[in-house]
C-alpha positions as CSV (number, residue, x, y, z in Angstrom):
1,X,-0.6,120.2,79.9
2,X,-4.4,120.8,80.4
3,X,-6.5,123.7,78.9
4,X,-6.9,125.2,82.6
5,X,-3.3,124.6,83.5
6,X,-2.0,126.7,80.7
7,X,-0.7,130.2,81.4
8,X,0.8,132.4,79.3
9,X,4.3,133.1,80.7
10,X,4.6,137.2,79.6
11,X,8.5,137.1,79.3
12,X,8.6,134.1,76.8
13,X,5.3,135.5,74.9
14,X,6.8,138.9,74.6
15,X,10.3,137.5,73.1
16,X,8.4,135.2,70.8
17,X,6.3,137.8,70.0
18,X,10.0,140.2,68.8
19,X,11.2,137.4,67.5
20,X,8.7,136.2,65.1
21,X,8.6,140.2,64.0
22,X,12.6,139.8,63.5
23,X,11.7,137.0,61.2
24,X,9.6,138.4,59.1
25,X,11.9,141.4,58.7
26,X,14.2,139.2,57.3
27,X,12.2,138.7,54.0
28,X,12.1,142.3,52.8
29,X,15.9,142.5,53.6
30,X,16.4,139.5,51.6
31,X,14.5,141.6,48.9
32,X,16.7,144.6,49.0
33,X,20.1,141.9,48.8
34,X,18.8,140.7,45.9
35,X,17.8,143.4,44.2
36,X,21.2,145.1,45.1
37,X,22.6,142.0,43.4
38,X,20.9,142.3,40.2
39,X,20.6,144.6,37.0
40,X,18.7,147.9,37.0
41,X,16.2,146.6,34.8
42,X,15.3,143.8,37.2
43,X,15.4,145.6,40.5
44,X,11.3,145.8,40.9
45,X,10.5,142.6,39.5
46,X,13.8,141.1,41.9
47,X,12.0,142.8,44.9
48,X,8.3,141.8,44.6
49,X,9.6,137.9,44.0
50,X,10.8,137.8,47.5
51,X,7.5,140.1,48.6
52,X,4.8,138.8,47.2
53,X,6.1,134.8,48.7
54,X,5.2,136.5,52.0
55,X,1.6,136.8,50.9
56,X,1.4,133.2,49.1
57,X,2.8,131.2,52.0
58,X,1.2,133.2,54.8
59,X,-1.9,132.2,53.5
60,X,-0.9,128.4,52.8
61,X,0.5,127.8,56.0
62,X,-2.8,129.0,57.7
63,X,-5.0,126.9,55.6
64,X,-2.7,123.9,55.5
65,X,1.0,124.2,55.5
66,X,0.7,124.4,59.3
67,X,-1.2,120.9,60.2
68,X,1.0,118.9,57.6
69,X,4.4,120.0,59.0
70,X,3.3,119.6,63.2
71,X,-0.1,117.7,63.0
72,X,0.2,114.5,64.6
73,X,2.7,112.2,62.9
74,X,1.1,109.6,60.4
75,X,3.7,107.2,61.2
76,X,7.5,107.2,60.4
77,X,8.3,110.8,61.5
78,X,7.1,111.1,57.6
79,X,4.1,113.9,57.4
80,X,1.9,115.3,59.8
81,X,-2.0,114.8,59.7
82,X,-5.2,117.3,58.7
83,X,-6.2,118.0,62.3
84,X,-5.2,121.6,62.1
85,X,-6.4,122.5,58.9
86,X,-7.3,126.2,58.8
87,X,-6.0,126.2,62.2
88,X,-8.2,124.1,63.7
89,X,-7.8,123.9,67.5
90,X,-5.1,125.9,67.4
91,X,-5.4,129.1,69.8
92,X,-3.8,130.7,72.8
93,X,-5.0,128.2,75.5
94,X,-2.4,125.8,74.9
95,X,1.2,125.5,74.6
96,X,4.8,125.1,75.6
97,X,7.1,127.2,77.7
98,X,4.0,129.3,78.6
99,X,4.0,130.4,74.7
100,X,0.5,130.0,73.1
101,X,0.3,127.6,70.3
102,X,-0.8,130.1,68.2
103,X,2.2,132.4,68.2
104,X,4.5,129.3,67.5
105,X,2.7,128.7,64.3
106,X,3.2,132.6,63.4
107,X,7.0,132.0,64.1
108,X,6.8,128.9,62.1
109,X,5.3,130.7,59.8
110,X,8.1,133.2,58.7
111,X,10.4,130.5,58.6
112,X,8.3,129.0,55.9
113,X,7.9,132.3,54.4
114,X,11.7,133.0,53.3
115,X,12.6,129.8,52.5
116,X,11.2,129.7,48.8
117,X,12.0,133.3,49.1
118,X,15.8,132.0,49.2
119,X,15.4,130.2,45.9
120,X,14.3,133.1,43.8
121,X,18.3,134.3,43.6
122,X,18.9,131.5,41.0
123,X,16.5,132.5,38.7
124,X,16.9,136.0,39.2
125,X,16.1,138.4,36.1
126,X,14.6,135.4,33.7
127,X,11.3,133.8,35.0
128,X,7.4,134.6,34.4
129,X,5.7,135.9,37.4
130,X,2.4,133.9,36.7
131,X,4.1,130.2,37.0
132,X,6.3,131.4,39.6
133,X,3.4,132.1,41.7
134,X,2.4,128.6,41.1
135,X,5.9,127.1,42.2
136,X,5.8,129.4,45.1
137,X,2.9,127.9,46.6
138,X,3.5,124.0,45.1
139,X,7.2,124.2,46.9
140,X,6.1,125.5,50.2
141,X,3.3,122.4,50.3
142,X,4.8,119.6,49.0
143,X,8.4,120.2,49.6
144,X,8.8,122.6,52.6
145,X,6.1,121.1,54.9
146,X,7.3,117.5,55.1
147,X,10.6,118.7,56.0
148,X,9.8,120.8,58.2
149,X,8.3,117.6,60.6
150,X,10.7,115.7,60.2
151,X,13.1,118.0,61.5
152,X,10.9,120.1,63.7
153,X,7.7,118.0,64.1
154,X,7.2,116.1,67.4
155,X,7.9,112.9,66.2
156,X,9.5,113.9,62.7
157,X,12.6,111.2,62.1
158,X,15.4,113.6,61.7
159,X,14.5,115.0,65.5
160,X,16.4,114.2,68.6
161,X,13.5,115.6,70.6
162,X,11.0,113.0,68.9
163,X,7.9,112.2,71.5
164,X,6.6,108.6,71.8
165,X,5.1,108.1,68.2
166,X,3.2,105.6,67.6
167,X,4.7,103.9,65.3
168,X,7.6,105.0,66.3
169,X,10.0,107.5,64.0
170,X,12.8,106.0,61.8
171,X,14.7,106.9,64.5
172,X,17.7,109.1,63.0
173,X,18.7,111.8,66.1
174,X,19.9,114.9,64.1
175,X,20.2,118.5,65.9
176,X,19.0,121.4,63.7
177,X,18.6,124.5,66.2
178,X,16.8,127.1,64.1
179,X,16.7,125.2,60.3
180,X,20.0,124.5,58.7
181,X,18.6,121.4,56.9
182,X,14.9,122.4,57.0
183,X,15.6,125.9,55.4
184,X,19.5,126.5,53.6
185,X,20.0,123.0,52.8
186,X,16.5,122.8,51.7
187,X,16.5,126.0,49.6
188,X,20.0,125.5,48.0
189,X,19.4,122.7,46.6
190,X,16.1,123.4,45.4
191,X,18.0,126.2,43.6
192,X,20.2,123.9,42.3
193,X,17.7,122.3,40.4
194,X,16.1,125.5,39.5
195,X,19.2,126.4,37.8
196,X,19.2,123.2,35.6
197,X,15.2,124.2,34.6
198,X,15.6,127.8,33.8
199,X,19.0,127.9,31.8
200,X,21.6,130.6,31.5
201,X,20.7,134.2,31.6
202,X,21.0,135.4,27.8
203,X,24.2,136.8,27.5
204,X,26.0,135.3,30.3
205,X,29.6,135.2,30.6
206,X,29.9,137.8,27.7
207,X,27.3,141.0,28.9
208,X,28.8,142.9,31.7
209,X,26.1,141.4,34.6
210,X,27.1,143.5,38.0
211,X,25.6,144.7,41.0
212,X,23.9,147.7,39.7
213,X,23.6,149.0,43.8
214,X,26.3,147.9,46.3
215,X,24.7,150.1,48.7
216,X,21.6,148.4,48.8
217,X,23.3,145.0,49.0
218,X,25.2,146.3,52.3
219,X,21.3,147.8,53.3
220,X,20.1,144.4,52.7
221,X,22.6,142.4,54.6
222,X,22.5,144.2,57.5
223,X,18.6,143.6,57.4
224,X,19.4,139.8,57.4
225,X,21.8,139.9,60.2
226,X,19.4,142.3,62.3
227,X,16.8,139.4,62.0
228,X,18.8,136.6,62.1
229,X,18.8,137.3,66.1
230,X,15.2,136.7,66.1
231,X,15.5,133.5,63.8
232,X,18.1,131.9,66.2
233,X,17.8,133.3,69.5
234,X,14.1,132.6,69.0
235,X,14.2,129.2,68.0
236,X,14.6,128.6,72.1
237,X,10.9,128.9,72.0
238,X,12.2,130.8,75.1
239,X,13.7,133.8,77.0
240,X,16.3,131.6,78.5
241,X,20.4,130.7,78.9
242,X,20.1,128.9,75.4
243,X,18.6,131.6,73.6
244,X,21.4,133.9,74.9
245,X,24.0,132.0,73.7
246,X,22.2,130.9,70.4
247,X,22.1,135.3,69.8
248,X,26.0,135.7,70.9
249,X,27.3,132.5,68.6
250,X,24.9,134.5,65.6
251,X,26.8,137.7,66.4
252,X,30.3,136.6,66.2
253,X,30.0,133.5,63.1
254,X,28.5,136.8,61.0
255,X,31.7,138.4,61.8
256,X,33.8,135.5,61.6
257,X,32.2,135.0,57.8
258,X,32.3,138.9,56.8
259,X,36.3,139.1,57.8
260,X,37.4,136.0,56.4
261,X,35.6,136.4,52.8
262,X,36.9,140.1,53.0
263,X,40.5,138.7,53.6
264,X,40.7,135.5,51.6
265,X,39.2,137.7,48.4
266,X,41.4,140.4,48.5
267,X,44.5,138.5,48.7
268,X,43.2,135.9,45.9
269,X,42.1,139.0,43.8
270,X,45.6,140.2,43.3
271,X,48.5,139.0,41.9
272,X,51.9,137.2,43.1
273,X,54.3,139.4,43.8
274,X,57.4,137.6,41.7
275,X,60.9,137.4,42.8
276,X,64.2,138.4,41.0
277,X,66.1,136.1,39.4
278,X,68.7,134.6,42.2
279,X,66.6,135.1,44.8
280,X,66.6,132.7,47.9
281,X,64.3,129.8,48.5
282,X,62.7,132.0,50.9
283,X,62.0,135.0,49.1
284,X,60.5,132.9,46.3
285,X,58.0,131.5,48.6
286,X,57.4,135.1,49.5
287,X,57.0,136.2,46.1
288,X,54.4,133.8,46.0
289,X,52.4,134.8,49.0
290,X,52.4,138.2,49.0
291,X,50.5,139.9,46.2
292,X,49.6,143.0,45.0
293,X,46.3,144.3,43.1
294,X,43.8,142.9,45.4
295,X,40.7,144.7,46.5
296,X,38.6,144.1,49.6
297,X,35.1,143.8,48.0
298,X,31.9,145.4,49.8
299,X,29.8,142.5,48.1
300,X,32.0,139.7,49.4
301,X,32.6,141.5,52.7
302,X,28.4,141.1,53.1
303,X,28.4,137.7,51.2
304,X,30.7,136.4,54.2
305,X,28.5,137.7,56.7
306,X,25.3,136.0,55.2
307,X,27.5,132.5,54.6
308,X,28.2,132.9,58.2
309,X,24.8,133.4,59.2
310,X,23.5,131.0,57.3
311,X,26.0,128.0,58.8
312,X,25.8,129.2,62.3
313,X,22.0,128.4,62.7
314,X,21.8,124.8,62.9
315,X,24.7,124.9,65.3
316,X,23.5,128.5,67.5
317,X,22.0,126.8,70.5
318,X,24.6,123.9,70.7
319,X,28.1,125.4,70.2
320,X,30.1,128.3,72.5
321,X,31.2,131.0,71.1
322,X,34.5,130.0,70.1
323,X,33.3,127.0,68.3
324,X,30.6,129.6,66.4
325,X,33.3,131.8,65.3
326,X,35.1,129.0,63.6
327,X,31.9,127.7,62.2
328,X,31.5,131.4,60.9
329,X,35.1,132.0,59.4
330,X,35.2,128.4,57.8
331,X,31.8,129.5,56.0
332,X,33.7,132.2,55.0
333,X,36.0,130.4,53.3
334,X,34.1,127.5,51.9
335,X,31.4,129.8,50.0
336,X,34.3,131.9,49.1
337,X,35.1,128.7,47.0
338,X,32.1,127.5,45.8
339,X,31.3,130.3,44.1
340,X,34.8,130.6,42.4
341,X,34.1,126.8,41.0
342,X,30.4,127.9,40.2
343,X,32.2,130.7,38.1
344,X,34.6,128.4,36.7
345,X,32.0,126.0,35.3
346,X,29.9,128.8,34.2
347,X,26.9,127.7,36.7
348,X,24.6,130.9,36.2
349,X,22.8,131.3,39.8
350,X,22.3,133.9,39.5
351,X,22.7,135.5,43.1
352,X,24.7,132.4,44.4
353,X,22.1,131.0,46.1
354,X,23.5,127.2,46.1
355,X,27.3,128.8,46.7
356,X,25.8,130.5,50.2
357,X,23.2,128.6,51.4
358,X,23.6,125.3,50.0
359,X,27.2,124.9,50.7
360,X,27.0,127.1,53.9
361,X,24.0,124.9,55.2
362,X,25.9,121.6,54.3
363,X,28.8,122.9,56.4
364,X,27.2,124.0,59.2
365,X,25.0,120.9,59.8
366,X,28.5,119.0,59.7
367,X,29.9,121.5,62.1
368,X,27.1,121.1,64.5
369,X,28.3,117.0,64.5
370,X,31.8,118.2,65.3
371,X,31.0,121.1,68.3
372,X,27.6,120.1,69.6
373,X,28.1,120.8,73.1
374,X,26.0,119.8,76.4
375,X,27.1,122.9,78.1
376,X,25.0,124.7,75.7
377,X,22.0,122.8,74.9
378,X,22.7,119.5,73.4
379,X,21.3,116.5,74.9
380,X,24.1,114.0,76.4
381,X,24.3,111.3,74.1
382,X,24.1,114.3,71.1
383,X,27.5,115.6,71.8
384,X,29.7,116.5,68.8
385,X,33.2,114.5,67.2
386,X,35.3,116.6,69.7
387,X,33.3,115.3,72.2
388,X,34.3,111.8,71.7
389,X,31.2,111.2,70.2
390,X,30.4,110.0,66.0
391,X,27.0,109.3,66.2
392,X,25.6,112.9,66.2
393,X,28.0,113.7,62.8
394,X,26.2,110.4,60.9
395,X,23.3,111.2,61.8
396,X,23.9,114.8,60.3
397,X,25.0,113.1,57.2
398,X,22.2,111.0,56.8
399,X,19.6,114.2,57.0
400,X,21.8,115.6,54.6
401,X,21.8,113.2,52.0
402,X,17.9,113.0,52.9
403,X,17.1,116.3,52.2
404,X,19.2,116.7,49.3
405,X,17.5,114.0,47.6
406,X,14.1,115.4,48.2
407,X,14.1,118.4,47.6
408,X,16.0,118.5,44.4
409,X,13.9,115.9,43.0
410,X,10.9,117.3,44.0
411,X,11.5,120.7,42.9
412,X,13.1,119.6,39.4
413,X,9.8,118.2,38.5
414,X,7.5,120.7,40.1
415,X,9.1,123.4,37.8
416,X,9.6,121.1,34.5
417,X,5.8,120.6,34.9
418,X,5.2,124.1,34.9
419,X,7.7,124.7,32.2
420,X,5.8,122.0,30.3
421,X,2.3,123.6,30.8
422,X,3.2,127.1,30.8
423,X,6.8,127.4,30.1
424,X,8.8,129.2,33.4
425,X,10.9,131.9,31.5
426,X,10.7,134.9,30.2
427,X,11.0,135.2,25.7
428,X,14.3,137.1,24.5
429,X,13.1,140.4,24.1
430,X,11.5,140.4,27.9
431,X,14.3,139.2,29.1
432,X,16.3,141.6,27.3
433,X,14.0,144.9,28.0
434,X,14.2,143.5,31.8
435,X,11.4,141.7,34.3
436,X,10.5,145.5,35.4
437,X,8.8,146.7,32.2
438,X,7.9,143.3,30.6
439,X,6.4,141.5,33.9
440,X,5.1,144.4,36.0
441,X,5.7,147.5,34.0
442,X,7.2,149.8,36.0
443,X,10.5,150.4,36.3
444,X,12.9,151.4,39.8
445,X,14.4,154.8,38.4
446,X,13.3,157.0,36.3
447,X,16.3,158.1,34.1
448,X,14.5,161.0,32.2
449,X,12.0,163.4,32.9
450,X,8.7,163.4,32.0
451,X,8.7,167.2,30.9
452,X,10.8,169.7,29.2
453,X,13.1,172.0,31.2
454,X,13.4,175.4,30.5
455,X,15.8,178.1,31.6
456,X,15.2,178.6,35.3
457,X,15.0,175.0,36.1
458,X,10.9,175.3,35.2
459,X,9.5,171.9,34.2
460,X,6.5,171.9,32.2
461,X,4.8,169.0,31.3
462,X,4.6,167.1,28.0
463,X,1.3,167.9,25.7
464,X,-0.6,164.7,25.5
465,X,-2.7,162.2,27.3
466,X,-1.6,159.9,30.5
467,X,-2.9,156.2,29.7
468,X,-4.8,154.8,32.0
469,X,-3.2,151.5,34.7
470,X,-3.3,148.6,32.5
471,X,-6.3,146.3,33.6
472,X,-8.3,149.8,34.0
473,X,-11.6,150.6,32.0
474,X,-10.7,154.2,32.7
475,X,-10.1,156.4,29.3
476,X,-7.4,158.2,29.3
477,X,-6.7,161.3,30.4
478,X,-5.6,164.4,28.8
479,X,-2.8,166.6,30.1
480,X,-2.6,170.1,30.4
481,X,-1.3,172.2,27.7
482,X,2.0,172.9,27.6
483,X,2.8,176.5,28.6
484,X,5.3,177.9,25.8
485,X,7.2,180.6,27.2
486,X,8.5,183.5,25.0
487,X,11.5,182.4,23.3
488,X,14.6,183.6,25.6
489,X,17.0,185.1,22.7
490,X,20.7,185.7,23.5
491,X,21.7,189.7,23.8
492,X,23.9,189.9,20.6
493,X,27.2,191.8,21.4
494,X,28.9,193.2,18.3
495,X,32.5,193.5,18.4
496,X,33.5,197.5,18.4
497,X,35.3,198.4,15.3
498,X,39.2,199.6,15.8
499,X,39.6,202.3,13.1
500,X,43.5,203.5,13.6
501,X,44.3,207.3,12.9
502,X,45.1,208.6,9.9
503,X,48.6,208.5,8.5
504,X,49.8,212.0,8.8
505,X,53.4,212.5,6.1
506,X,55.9,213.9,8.9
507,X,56.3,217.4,9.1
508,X,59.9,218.6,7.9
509,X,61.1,221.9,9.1
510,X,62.4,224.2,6.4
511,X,66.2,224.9,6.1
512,X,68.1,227.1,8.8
513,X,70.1,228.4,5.6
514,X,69.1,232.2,5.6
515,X,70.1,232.8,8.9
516,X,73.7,231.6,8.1
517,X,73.4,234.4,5.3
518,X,72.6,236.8,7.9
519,X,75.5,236.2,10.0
520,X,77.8,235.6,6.8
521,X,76.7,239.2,5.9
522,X,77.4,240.8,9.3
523,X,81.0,239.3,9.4
């Protein structure tokens, strides 16, 4: 389409517009699930790991991010070119769907922003700010742009939609609807490796390492899902049939995920109920499905709803919602799994970052080869395995195994040669006083007062000086004094003395004898 035959179509513009906002919002809700997840003493530095990546690959994919992953293909579907660098020719004249080019790239752009956000889970609570910052913006260059073309670039080799490169692509024909192999697969296995750099968290296994806020884990989720309607549904690139049933297959697999995590951990947290000795063949089998001491976890209840989330979107614009509610439920249950294994191998993601989005996103790029459908959105010759038709499912595998081996190879040696130059994690005693104080120095609660309380529920400050923000040439400042008041003393109550009354001897009336006398006498 030519510059003057472009017009902005307001209905697509203004969805694109809401959905790249519900995109964005995904990142601080990631923020508040992780930092639910963790330790009091990591909350804040938790938090500004997935905040701070908003501000580091925002300005990347401006300045370059952008042009490598949809410039012009160099050939192969491999990388695109430098044309667009600082967003060069890149404005609101042009576009697709009556959607200016410069809004897709802002869409584009908060999926690139929360997918190294997604790897800071597994090494939650043990790295150094400084050399993360420098993996942050290494990862989002040389491993996230490259994958992104060749899964969403014009002529990338993993697309289906590939134009007429010249050369041509590779010619693999995958379908990934909103970025189950560009962004879950991607991440998990980058945190995969991650997890082999960094180590165990010190005292793992034997220190008591729980949510320290369920509440904001459930706040958090429920962030994610909200703009997880704007990361699917907008991946339409449209206000249109496909982007309707791309947001109703998001609803329902969330829900699928949530109720069949809930379910499978509560009866797997409890025990067989047993049967008496004698007992039928029957009621021994019942003894051993029924069970007793099982909880239905909050955590897992949310972690279901994310796994669900998480496999649903390569698959949201090509399944019905049938086949997304059994995409959902059997993410549910496969990440229910992988993170019992990572438990029983003592795998320390920390925040099961590989468990949920590595194994969620490997299943729900398979799933999209089994329930592609043309009635949603696939092409004809993309149908899934139900379908009658094989070709879509190896051609998932093969973008699988691709992405797998790049990413984790790539981001093992991007962080061993940081770890190398500046070493990645934290010493023992940051690690054990917590990323809050030691990297940032602040910390998320305040467990004491700065004052002394006095009776009446005053607060007066504490005598002394306030030191300056470190970095600051300010000196420091001195407090007020502290107001003493008079010393509150106790009323003393003396216990009254009983005395008891005298002992009085008992008075004995004299003898009746003399008037006996008298009457002896007068007889």
């Amino acid at each position: 389409m030519s510059v003057s035959d472009f017009q902005i179509d307001t209905g697509n513009t203004a969805w694109m517009l809401a959905a790249a906002g519900l995109v964005l919002f995904m990142t601080p809700g990631l923020a508040f699930f992780y930092g639910g997840l963790t330790r009091d003493k990591n909350v804040v530095g938790t938090i500004m790991h997935s905040f701070i990546t908003i501000g580091v690959v925002a300005v990347l994919w401006v300045v370059i991010g952008y042009s490598l992953a949809f410039g012009e293909d160099q050939g192969l579907g491999l990388i695109g070119n430098l044309d667009h660098v600082g967003l060069r020719g890149v404005g609101v004249t042009e576009g697709d769907n009556g959607v200016p080019e410069l809004l897709f790239m802002a869409f584009q752009m908060m999926f690139a922003i929360i997918t190294p956000a997604l790897i800071t889970g597994a090494f939650a609570e043990r790295a150094k700010f400084g050399p993360f910052l420098l993996f942050i913006a290494l990862w989002s260059v040389i491993v996230y742009a490259p994958v992104a073309h060749w899964v969403f670039g014009e002529n990338g080799w993993l697309n289906t939609f590939s134009g007429e490169g010249v050369p041509p692509d590779i010619g693999i024909n995958g379908l990934d609807f909103a970025g189950g192999l560009a962004i879950h697969i991607n991440a998990g296995v980058a945190a995969l490796a991650a997890v082999l750099v960094f180590g165990r968290r010190r005292g793992y296994g034997v220190d008591p390492m729980e949510p320290h806020d369920i509440t904001m884990v459930v706040l958090g989720g429920a962030m994610l899902w909200f703009g997880w309607f704007g990361f699917n549904a907008g991946s339409a690139l449209a206000a249109s049939g496909q982007a309707v049933y791309a947001f109703v297959a998001t609803a329902v697999a969330a829900g699928a995920g949530a109720l069949t995590w809930t379910l499978v951990s509560w009866w797997f947290g409890g025990r067989p109920r047993g049967a008496p000795e004698g007992a039928s063949p029957g009621e021994r089998l019942l003894g051993r499905i029924v069970r007793r001491g099982g909880k239905p976890s909050v955590v897992g209840g949310v972690s279901g709803a994310v796994a669900g989330l998480v496999a649903i979107t390569p698959a949201s614009g090509y399944v019905q919602p049938m086949e997304a509610i059994a995409v959902g439920a059997g993410a549910g249950l496969i990440c229910y799994f992988a993170v019992l294994l990572r438990q029983r191998v003592r795998f320390d993601d920390s925040l099961d970052v590989v468990a949920v989005h590595g194994v969620g996103g490997l299943w729900g790029a398979i799933a999209t080869g089994i329930f592609a459908s043309t009635v949603v959105g696939a092409p004809e010759f993309r149908e899934g395995l139900i379908h009658g038709e094989w070709r879509l499912l190896w051609d998932q595998t093969v973008g699988i195994v691709a992405v797998c081996a790049w990413s984790f190879t790539l981001t093992f040696a991007i962080l061993k040669g940081l770890d190398w130059i500046f070493g990645v994690r934290v010493s023992r005693d940051e690690e054990e006083t917590g990323l809050d104080l030691s990297q940032h120095g602040e910390r998320a609660y305040a467990h004491d007062e700065g004052g002394v309380v006095f009776p009446g529920g005053i607060v007066a400050p504490v005598q002394g000086t306030v030191s300056p923000v470190a970095g600051s040439s300010a000196p420091p400042v001195a407090t007020a004094p502290t107001l003493q008041p008079p010393p509150v003393q106790p009323p003393t109550l003396q216990r009254p003395t009983l005395q008891p009354p005298p002992l009085q001897p008992p008075t004995i009336p004299p003898p009746q004898g003399g008037q006996q006398e008298k009457h002896d006498e007068e007889d």
